[in-house]
TORMI-68461 format. One record per residue: residue in three letters; x, y, z of N, C-alpha, C, CB in turn. Coordinates in nm, 3 decimals, padded with zeros to 5 digits, always signed. Each point is the difference from the previous one (the first is absolute). Glycine has a CB too. Example, Ala and Ser with C-alpha at 12.3 -4.5 7.8 and 13.67 -1.06 7.14 Angstrom:
BEGIN
r nxx nyy nzz caxx cayy cazz cxx cyy czz cbxx cbyy cbzz
Ala +01.319 -00.569 +00.780 -00.089 +00.119 +00.000 +00.090 +00.120 +00.000 -00.189 -00.117 +00.125
Ser +00.154 +00.222 -00.197 +00.082 +00.119 +00.006 -00.077 +00.109 +00.073 +00.118 -00.063 -00.215
% end
This chain:
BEGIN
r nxx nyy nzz caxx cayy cazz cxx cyy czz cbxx cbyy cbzz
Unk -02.670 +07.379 +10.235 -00.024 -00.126 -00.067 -00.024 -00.108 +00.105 +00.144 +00.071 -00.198
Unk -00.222 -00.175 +00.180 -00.042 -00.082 +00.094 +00.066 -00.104 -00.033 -00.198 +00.085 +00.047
Unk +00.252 -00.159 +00.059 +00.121 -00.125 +00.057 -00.036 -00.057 -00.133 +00.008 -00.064 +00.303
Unk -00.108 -00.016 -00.309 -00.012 -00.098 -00.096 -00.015 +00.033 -00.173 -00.102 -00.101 +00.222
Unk +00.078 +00.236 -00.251 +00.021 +00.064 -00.115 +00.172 -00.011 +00.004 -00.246 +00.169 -00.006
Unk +00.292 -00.087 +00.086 +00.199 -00.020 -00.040 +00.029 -00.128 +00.017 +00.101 +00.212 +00.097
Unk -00.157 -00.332 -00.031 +00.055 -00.144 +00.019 -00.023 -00.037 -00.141 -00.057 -00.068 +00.260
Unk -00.029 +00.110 -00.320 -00.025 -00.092 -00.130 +00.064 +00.092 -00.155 -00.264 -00.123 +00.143
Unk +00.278 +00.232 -00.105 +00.052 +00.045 -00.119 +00.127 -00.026 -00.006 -00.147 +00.151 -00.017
Unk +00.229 -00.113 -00.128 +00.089 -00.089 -00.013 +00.105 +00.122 -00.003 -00.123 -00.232 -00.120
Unk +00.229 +00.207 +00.257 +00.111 +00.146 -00.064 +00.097 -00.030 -00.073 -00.013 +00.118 +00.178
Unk +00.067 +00.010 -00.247 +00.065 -00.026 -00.108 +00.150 -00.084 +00.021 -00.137 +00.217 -00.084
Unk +00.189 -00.250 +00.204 +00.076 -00.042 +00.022 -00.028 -00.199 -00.053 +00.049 +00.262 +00.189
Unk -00.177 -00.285 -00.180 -00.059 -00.116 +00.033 +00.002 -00.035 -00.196 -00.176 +00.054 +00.307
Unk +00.132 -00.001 -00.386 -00.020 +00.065 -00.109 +00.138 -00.020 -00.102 -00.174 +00.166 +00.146
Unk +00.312 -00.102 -00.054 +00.104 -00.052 -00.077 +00.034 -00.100 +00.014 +00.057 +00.148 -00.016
Unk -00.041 -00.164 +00.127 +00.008 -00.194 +00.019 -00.068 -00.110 -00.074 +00.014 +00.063 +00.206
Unk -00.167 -00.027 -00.209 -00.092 -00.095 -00.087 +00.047 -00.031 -00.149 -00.191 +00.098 +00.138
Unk +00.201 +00.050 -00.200 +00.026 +00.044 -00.109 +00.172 -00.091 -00.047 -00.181 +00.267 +00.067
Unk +00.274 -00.233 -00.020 +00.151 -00.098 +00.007 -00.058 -00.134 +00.030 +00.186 +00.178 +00.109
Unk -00.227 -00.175 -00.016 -00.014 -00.217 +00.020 -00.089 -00.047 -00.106 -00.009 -00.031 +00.284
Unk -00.081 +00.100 -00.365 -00.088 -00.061 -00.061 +00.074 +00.043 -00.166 -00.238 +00.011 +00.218
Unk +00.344 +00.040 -00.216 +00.094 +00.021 -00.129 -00.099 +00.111 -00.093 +00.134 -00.284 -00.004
Unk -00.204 +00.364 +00.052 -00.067 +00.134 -00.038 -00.077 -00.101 -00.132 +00.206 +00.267 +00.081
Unk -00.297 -00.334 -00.024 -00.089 -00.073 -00.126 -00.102 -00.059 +00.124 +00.203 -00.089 -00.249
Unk -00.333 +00.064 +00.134 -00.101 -00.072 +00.001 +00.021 -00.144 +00.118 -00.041 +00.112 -00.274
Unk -00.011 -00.089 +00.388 +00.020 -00.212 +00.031 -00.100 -00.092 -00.070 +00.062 +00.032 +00.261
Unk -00.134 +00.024 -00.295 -00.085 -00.092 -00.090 +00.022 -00.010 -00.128 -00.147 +00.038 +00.129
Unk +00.162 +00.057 -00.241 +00.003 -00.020 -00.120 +00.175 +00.061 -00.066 -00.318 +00.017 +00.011
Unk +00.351 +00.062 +00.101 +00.192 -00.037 -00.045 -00.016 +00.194 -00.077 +00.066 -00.410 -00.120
Unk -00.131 +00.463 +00.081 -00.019 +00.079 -00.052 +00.096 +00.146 +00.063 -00.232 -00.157 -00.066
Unk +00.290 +00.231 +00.017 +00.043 +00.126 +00.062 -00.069 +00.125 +00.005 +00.172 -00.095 -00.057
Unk -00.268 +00.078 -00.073 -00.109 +00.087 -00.019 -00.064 +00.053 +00.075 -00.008 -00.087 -00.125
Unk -00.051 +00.182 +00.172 -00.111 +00.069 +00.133 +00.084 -00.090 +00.116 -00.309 +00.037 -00.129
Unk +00.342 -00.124 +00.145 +00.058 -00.050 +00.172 +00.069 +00.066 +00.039 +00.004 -00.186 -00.006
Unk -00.109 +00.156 +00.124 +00.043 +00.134 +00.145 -00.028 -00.124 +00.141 -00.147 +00.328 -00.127
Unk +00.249 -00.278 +00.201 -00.024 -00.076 +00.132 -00.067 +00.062 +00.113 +00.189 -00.103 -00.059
Unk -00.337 +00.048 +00.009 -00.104 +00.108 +00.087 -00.124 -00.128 +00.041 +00.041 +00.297 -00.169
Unk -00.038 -00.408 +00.127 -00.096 -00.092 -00.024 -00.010 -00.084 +00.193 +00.076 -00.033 -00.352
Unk -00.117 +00.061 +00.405 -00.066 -00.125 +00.098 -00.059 -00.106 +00.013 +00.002 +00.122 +00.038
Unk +00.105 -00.215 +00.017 -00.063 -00.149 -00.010 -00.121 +00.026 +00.073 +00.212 -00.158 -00.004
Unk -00.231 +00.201 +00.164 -00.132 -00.015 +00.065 +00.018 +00.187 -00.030 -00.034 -00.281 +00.225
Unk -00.133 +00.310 -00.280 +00.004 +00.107 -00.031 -00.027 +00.094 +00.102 -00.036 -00.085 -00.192
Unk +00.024 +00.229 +00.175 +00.007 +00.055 +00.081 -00.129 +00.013 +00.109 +00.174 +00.077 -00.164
Unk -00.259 -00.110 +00.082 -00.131 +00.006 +00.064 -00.036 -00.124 +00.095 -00.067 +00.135 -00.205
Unk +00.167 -00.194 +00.202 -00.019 -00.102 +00.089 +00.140 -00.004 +00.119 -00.157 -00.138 -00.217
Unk +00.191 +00.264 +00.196 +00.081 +00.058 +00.101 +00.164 -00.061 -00.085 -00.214 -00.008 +00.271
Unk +00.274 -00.044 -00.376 +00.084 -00.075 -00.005 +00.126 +00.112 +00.040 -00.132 -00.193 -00.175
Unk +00.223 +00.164 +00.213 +00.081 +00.133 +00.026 +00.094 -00.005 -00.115 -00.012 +00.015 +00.267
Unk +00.138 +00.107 -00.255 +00.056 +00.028 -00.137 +00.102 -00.071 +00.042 -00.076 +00.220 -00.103
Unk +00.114 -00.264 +00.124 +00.170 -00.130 +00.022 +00.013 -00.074 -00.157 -00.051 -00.117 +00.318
Unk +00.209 +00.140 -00.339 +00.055 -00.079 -00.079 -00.111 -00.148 -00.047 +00.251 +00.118 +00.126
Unk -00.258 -00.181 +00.012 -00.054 -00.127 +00.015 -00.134 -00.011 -00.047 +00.139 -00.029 +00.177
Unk -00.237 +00.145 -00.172 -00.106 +00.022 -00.072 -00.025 +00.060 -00.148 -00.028 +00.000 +00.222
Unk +00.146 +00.065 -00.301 -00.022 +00.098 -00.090 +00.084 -00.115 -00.121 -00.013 +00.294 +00.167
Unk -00.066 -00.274 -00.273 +00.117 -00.019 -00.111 -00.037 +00.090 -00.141 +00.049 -00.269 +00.096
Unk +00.031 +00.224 -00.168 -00.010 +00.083 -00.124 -00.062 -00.071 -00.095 +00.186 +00.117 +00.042
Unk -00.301 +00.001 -00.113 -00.122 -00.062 -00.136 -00.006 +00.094 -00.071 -00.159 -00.134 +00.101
Unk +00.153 +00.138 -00.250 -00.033 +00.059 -00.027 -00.176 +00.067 +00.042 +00.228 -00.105 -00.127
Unk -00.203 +00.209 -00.012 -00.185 +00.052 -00.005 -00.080 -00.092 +00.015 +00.017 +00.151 -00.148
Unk -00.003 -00.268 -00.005 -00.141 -00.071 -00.029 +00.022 -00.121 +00.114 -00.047 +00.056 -00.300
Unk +00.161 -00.093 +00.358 -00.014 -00.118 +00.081 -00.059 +00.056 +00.137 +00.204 -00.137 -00.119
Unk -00.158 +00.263 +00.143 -00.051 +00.079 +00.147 -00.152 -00.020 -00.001 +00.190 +00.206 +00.010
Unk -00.211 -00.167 -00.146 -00.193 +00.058 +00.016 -00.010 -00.161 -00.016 -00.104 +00.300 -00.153
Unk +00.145 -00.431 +00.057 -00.070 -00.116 +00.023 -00.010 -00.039 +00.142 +00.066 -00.062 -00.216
Unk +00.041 +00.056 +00.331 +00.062 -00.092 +00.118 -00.148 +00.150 +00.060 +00.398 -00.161 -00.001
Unk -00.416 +00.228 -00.026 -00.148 +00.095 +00.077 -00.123 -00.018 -00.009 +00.101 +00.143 -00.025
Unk -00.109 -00.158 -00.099 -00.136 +00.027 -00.050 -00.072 -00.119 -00.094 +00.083 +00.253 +00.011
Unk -00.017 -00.364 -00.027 -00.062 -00.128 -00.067 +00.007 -00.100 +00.050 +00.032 +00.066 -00.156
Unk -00.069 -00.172 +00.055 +00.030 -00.131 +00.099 +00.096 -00.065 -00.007 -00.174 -00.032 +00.005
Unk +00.309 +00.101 -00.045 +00.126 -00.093 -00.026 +00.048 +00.043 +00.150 +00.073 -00.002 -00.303
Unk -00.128 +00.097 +00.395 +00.064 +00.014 +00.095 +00.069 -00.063 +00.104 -00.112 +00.105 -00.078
Unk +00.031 -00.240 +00.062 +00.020 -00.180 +00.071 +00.124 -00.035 -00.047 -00.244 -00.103 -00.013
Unk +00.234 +00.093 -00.113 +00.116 -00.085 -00.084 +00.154 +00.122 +00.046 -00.208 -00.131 -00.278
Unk +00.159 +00.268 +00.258 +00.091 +00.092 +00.005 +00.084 +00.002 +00.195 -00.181 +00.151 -00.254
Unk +00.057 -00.132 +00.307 +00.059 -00.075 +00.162 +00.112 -00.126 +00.020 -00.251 +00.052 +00.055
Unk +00.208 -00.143 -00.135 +00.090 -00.143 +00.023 +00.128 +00.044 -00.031 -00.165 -00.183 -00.068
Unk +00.148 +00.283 -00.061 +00.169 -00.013 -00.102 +00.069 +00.081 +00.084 -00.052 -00.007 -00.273
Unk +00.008 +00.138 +00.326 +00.056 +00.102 +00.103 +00.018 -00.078 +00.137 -00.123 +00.212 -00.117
Unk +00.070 -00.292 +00.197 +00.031 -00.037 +00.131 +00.134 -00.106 -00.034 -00.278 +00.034 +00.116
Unk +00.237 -00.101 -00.219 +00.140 -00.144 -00.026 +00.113 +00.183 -00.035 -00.152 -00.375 -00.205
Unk +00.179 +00.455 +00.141 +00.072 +00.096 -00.036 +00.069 -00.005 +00.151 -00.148 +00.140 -00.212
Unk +00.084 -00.060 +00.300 +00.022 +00.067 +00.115 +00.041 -00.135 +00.051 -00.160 +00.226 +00.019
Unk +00.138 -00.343 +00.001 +00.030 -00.083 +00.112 +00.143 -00.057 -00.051 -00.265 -00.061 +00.084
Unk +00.304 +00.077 -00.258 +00.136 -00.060 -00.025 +00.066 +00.154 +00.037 -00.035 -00.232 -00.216
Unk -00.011 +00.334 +00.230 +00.103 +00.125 +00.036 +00.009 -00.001 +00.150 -00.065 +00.161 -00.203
Unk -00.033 -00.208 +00.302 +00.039 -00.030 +00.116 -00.042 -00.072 +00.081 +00.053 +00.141 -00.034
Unk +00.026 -00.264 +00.056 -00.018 -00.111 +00.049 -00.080 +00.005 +00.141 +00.206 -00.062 -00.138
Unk -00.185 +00.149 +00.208 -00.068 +00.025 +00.164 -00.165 +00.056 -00.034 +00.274 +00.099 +00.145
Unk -00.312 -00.064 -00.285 -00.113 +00.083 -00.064 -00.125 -00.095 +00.059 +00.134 +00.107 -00.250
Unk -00.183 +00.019 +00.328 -00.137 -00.057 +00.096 -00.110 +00.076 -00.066 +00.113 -00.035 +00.252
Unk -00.257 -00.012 -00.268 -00.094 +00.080 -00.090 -00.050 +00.082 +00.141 -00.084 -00.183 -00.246
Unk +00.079 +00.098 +00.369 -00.033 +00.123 +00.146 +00.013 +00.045 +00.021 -00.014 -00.015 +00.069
Unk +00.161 +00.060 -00.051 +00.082 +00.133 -00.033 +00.037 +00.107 -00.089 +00.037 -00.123 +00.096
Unk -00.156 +00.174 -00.175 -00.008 +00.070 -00.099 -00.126 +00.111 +00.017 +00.118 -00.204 -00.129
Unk -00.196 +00.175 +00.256 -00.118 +00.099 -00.008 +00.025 +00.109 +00.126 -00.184 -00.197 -00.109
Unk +00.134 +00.271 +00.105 +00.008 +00.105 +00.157 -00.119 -00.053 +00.090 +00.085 +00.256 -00.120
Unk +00.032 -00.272 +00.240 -00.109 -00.085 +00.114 +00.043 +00.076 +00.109 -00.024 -00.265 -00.076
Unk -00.099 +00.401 +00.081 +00.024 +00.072 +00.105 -00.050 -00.048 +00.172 -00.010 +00.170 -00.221
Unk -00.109 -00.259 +00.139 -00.083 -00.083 +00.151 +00.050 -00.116 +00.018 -00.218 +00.078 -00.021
Unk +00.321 -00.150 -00.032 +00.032 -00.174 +00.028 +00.011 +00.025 +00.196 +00.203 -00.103 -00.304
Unk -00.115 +00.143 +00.381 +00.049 -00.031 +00.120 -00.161 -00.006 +00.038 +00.280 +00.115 +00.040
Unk -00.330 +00.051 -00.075 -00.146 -00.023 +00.118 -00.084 -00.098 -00.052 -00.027 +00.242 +00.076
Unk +00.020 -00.294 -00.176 -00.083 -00.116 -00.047 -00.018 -00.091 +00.059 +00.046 +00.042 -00.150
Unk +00.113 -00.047 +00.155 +00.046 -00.160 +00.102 -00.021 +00.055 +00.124 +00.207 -00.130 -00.128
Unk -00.206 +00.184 +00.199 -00.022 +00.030 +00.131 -00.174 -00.035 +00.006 +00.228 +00.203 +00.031
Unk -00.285 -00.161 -00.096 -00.155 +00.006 +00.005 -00.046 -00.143 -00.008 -00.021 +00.232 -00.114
Unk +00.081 -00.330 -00.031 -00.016 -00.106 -00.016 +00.029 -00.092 +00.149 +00.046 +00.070 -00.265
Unk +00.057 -00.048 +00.304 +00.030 -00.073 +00.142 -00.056 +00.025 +00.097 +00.166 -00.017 -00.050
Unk -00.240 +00.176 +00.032 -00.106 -00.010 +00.201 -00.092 -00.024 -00.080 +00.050 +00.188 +00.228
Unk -00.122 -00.226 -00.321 -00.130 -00.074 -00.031 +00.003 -00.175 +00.011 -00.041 +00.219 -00.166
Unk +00.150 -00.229 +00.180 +00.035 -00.120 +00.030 +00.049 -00.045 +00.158 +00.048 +00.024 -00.252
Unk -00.029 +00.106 +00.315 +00.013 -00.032 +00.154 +00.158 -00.029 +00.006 -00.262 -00.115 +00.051
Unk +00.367 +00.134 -00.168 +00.139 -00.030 +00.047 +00.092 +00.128 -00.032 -00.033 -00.265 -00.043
Unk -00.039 +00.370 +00.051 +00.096 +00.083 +00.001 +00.052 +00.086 +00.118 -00.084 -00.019 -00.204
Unk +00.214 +00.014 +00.200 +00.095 +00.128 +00.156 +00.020 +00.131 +00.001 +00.142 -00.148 +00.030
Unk -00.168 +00.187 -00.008 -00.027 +00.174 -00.020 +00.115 +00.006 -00.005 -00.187 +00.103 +00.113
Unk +00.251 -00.105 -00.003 +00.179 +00.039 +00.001 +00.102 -00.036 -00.094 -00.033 -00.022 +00.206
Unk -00.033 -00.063 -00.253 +00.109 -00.088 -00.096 -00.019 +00.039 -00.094 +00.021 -00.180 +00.074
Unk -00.159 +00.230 -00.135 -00.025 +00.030 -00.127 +00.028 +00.167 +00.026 -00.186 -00.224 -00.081
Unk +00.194 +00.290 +00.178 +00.089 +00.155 +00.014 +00.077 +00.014 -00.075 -00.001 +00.023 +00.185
Unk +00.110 -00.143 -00.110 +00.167 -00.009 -00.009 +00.038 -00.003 -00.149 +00.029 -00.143 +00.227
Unk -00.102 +00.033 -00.275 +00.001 -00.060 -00.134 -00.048 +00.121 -00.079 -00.047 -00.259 +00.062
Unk -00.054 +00.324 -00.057 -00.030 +00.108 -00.090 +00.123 +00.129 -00.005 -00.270 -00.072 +00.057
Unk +00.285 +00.065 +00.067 +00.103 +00.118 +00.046 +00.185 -00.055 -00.132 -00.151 +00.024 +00.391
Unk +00.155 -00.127 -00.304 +00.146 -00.011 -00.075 -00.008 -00.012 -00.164 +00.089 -00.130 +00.220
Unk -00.236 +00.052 -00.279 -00.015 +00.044 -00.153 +00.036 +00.093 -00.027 -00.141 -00.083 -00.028
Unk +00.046 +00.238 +00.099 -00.003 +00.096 -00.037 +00.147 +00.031 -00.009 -00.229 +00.038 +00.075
Unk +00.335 -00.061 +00.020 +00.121 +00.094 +00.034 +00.095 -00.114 -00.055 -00.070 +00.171 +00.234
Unk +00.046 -00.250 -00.341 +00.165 -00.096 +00.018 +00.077 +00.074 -00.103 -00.074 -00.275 +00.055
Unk +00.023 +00.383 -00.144 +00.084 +00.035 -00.087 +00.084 +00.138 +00.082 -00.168 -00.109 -00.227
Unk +00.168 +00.130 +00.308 +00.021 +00.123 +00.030 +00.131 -00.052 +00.137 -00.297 +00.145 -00.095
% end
């Protein structure tokens, strides 16, 4: 499976959590019916990953509206105000898989003539390793 296919799917661990915080119902229409906590604020195709912070619970007909019509706008607003009263630190940047951000910025800065090789090593290096 490729990095950004498992970054964005949602594991089931992610799934019970959604499912309990969102009281196993609808965030849009309150419904218990078909809701399942499978729905992505930034979808997958736009890399959104599966985190708590991205996923909530919809039913069927609100899943396929917040997809496939034009309430999807109106349906965005009601889900992001959702997620931002469930967590106050809730960043919309931090929700997609960003496998190129460091080299981006590295690139962005020697096109600009201010970037340090060494520094941007170090810096890539300790990203990579601070969890470990």
């Amino acid at each position: 499976m490729h990095k950004s296919t498992k970054s964005c799917d949602i594991p089931m661990s992610v799934k019970k959590r959604v499912w309990e915080r969102d009281d196993h119902r609808c965030v849009i229409c309150g419904t218990t019916y078909t809701a399942a906590p499978n729905a992505h604020y930034i979808p997958r195709s736009h890399l959104g990953l599966g985190i708590e912070q991205n996923i909530v619970t919809l039913c069927l007909a609100c899943h396929c509206d917040f997809d496939n019509s034009a309430k999807r706008q109106y349906y965005k607003v009601l889900i992001k105000r959702y997620l931002m009263m469930k967590y106050p630190d809730w960043d919309e940047s931090k929700l997609t898989y960003k496998k190129f951000d460091a080299l981006q910025t590295y690139h962005e800065l020697s096109d600009k003539g201010k970037a340090d090789v060494d520094n941007y090593i170090q810096l890539t290096f300790k990203e990579e390793h601070k969890h470990e």
